[in-house]
C-alpha positions in Angstrom: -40.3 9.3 -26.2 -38.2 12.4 -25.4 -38.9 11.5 -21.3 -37.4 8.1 -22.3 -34.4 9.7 -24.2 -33.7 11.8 -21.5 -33.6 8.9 -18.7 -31.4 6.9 -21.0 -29.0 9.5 -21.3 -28.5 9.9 -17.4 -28.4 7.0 -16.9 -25.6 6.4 -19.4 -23.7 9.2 -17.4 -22.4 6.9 -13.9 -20.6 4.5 -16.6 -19.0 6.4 -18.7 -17.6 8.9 -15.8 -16.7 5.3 -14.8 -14.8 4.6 -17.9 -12.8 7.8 -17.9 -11.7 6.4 -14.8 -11.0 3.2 -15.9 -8.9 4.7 -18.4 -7.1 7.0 -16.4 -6.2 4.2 -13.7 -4.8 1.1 -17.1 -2.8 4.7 -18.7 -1.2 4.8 -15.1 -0.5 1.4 -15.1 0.7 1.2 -18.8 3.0 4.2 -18.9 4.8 3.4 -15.5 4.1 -0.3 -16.0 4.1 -0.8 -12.0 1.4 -1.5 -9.4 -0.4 -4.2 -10.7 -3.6 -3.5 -8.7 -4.5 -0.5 -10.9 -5.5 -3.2 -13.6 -7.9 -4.6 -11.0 -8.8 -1.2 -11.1 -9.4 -0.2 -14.8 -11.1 -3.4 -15.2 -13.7 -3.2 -12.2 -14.7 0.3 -14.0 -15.3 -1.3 -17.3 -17.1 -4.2 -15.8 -19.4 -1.8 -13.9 -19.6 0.2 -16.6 -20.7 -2.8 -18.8 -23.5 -3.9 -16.1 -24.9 -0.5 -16.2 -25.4 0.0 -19.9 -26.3 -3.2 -20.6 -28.9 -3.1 -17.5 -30.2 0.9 -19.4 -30.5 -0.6 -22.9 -31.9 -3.2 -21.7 -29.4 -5.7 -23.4 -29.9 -9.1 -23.2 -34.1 -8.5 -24.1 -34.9 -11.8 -21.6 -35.2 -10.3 -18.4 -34.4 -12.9 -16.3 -31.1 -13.4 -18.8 -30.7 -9.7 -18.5 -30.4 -9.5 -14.6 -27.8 -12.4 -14.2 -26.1 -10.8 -16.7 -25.7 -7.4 -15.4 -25.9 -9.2 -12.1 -22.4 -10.5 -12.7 -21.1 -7.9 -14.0 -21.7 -5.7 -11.1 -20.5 -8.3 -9.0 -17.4 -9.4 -10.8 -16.5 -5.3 -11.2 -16.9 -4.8 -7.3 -14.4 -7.6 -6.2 -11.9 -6.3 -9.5 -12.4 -2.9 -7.1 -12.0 -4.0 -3.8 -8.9 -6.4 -4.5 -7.3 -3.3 -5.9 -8.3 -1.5 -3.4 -7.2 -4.6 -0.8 -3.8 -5.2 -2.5 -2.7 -1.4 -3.0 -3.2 -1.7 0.9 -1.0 -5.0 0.9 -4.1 -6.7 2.6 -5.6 -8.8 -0.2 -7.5 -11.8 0.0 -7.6 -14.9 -2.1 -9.2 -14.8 -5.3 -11.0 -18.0 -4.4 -12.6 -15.8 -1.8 -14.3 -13.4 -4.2 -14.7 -16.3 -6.5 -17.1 -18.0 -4.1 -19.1 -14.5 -2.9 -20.1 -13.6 -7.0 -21.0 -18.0 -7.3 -23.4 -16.7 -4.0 -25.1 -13.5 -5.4 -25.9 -15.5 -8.4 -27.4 -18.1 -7.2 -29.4 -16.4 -5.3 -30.8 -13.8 -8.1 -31.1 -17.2 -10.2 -33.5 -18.9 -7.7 -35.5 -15.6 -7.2 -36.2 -15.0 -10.8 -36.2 -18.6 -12.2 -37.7 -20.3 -9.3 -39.2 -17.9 -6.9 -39.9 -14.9 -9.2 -39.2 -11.9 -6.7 -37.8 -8.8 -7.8 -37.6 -7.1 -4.3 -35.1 -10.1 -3.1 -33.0 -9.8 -5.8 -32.6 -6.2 -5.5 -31.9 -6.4 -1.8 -30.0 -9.1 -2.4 -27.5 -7.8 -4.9 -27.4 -4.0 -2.7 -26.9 -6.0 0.4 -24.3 -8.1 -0.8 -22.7 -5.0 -2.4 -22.6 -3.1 0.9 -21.3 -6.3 2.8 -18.2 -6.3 0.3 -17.3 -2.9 0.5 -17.8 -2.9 4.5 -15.6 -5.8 4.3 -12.8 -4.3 2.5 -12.7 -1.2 4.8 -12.5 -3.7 7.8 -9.7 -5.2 6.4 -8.2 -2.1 5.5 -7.5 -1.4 9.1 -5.0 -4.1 9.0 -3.0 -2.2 6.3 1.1 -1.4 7.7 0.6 2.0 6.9 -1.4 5.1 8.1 -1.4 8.1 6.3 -3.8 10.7 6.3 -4.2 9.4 2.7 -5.5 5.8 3.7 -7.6 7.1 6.8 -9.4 8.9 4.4 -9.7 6.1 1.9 -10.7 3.9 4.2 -13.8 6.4 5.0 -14.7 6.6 1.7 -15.0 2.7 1.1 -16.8 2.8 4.5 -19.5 5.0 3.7 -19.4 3.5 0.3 -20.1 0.7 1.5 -22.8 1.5 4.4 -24.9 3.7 1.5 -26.4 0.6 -0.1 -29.0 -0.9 2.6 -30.3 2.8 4.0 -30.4 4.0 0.2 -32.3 0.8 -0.9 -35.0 0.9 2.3 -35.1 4.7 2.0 -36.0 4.3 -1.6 -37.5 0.9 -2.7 -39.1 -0.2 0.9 -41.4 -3.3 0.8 -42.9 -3.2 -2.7 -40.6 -3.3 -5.8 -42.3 -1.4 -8.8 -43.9 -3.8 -11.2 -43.1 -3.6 -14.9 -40.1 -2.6 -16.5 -41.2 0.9 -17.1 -42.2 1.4 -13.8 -39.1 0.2 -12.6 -37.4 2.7 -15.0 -39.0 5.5 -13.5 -38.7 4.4 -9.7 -37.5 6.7 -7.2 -35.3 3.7 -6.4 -33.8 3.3 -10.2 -33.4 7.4 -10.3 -31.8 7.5 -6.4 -29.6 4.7 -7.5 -28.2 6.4 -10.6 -27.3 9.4 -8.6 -25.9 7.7 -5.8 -23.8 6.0 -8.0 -22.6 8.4 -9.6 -21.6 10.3 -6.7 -20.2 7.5 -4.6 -18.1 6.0 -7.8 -17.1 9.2 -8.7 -15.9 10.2 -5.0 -14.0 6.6 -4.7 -12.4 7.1 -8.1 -11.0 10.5 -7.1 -10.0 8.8 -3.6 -8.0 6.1 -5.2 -6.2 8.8 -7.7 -5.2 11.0 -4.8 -3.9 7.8 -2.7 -1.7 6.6 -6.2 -0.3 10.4 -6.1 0.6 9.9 -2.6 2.1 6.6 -3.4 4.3 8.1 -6.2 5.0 10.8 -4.0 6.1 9.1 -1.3 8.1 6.5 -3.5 10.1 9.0 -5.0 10.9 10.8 -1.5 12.0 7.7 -0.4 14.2 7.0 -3.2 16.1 10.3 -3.0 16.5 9.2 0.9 18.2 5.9 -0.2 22.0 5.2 -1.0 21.7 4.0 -4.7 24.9 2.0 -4.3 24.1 -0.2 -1.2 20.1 0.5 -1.1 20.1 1.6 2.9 19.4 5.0 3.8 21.9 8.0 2.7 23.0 10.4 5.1 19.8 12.6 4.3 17.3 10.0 5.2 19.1 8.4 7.8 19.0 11.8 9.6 15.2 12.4 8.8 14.5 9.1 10.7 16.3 9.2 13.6 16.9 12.8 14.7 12.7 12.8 15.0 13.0 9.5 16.7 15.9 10.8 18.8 13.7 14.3 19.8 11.2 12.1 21.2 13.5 9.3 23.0 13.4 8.1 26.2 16.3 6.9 27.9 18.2 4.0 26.3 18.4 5.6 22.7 22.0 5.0 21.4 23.7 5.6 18.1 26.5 3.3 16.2 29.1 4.5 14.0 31.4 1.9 11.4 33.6 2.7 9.4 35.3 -0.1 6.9 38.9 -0.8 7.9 41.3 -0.5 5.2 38.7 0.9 2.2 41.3 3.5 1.3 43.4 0.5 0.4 40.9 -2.0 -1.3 40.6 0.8 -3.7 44.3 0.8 -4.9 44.5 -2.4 -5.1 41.4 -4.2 -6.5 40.0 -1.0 -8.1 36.7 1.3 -7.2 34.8 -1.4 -8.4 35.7 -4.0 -6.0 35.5 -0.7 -3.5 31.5 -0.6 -4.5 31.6 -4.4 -3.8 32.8 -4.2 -0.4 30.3 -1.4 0.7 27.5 -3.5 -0.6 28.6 -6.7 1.6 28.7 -4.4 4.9 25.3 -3.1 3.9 23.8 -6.7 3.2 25.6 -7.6 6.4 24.3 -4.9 8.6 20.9 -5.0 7.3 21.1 -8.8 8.4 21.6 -7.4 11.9 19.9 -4.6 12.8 16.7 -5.0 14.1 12.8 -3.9 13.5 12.5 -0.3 14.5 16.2 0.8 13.9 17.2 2.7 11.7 20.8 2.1 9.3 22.6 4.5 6.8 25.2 5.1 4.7 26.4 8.4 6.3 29.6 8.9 4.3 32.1 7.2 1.9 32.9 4.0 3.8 30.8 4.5 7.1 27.5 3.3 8.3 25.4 4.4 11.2 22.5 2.6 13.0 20.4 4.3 15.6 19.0 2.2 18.3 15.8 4.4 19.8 15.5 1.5 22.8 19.3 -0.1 23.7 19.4 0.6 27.5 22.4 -0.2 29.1 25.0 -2.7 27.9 22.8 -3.5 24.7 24.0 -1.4 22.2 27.6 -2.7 23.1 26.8 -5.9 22.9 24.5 -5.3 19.5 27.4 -3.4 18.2 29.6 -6.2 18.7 27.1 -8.7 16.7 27.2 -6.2 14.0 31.3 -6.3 14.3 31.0 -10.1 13.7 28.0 -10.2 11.5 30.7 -8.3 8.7 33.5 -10.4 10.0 32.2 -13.5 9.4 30.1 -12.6 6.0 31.9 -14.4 3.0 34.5 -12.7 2.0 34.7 -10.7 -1.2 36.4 -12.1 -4.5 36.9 -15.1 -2.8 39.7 -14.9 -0.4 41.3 -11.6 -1.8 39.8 -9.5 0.6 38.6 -9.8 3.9 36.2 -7.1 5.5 36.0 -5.8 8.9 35.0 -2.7 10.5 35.7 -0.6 13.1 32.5 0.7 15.5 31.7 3.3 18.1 29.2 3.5 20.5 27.3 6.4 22.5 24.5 6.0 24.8 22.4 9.1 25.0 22.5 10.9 28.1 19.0 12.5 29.4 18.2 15.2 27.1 21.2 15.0 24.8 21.1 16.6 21.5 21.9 15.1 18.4 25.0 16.5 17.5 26.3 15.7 21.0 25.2 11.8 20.4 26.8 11.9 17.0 30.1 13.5 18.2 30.6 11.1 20.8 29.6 8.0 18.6 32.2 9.5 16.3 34.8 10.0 19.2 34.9 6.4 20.1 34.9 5.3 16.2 38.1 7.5 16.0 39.5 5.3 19.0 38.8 1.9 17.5 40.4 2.8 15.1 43.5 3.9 16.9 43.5 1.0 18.9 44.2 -1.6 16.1 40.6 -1.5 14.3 38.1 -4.4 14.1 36.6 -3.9 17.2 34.5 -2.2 19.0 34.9 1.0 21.8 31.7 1.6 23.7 
């Protein structure tokens, strides 16, 4: 009886390690109220965690009741899991997907129990399936936009997760399931499972808490580099993304400077507010432009800069000049009150030219469109 006791209670300990992660990843969610995936999350944990105590207690008493139910609990838990895991990677997959794989597994652990009785293919069955999914979702990581040390690391943990359950089931169970639940109780299998579980869960949990850190971390980084008035990059993160770009350019890099004609007077006449109104429209405006790959900010009061890492020639003249129209033509502000326009330089980067030499220059030719009657552009 105390031998019994004892397996119980270690087996008990892979769900609730589970559950405190369940409940760390739903107080993340509830507190910041963002990221809905981490509900996916909390709610794979407690599914598992339900499978696993209701497969130790041996809760339903009808076995073959007792293994569809756990059976879809483990199942339902691990696609709650990998769609988190799939959509905090902004690669998810249809819930009709996942819908269709847990309808498989249990049809399949329903045939071999009610009409072929055969534990070994339903335990092969479910760890196969399991393994499948997870390799799956690592696949499909790969496709994720972003790769940070963070997600290449992630991505090996669901791997490995996911290649642990065939070798780990051979290794242990082999060609002959033990017969009787007792037997099957005290298993190497059962015992190997519980700790591989545990370990694997545990390390995936930890995984996924480290990559929601990063996340926040990253978020807030990027917030502090964004203009909180027209959303596009402030000075500061303007200059974080295109000097390294710039360092690394090969010929053709060039940088664009605008500055809105006339601000000083929108301001006395229609009021800061209407000001904040007419540096919004440029931004929408200019973000309408620019292209994929180049980078715009807000580098002062009324002027904008865009960096073009690949503009060779007379590109960035002739993209300057869309972006010139692109603010001309935008609807104007408070009806016809005011009308926007802006004044642009351009400077193609010479070989090996610094930064501040690029941004003097783009600067210098701003200063002469200016002088020269303004909307326009001096290249």
């Amino acid at each position: 009886m105390d031998g019994a006791l004892v397996r119980v209670t270690l087996s008990l300990i892979a769900p609730a390690l589970l559950l405190v992660f369940g409940a760390a990843f739903f107080a993340i969610w509830f507190f910041f109220r963002r990221r809905a995936f981490l509900l996916h999350l909390a709610a794979g944990c407690a599914l598992f965690a339900v499978g696993a105590v209701s497969q130790v207690l041996y809760w339903p008493r009808d076995t073959g009741l007792n293994a569809l139910c756990s059976g879809v609990l483990y199942t339902s838990a691990a696609c709650l899991v990998v769609q988190g895991i799939l959509a905090r990677a902004g690669v998810r997959l249809p819930w009709l997907a996942f819908g269709v794989f847990t309808a498989a597994m249990m049809g399949v652990l329903w045939y071999f129990y009610y009409i072929d009785r055969n534990l070994l293919v339903r335990v092969y069955a479910l760890n196969v399936g399991m393994g499948l999914l997870f390799c799956g979702a690592a696949l499909r990581m790969r496709r994720a936009p972003r790769r940070r040390r963070v997600d290449t690391a992630l991505f090996v943990v669901v791997l490995l997760f996911g290649l642990h359950f065939l070798p780990r089931t051979l290794l242990s169970l082999g060609a002959r399931a033990p017969q009787g639940a007792l037997a099957f109780a005290d298993s190497r299998f059962w015992q190997l499972l519980q700790l591989s579980l545990a370990v694997f869960s545990v390390t995936l949990a930890i995984a996924l808490l480290v990559a929601i850190a990063a996340d926040a971390i990253d978020e807030v980084r990027s917030e502090g580099d964004r203009d909180w008035l027209t959303g596009v990059y402030n000075r500061r993160g303007f200059e974080a993304r295109a000097r390294p770009q710039h360092a690394h350019a090969r010929a053709g890099a060039a940088l664009i400077i605008c500055d809105v004609d006339h601000f000083k007077r929108v301001n006395d006449l229609h009021g800061h507010q209407s000001g904040d109104m007419v540096l919004q429209h440029v931004a929408r405006a200019l973000s309408g432009a620019v292209r994929e790959g180049d980078v715009l900010g807000r580098i002062g009061g009324e002027e904008f800069a865009i960096y073009l890492p690949d503009a060779a020639g007379t590109e960035a003249r002739a993209y300057a000049e869309r972006l010139r129209r692109a603010v001309q033509d935008a609807p104007r502000i408070l009806g016809a009150e005011i009308s926007v326009t802006i004044s642009v330089g351009v400077a193609q980067a010479g070989q090996a030219e610094t930064w501040e030499s690029l941004f003097r220059r783009a600067d210098g030719k701003l200063y002469q469109a200016k002088h020269a009657g303004r909307n326009q552009v001096v290249a």
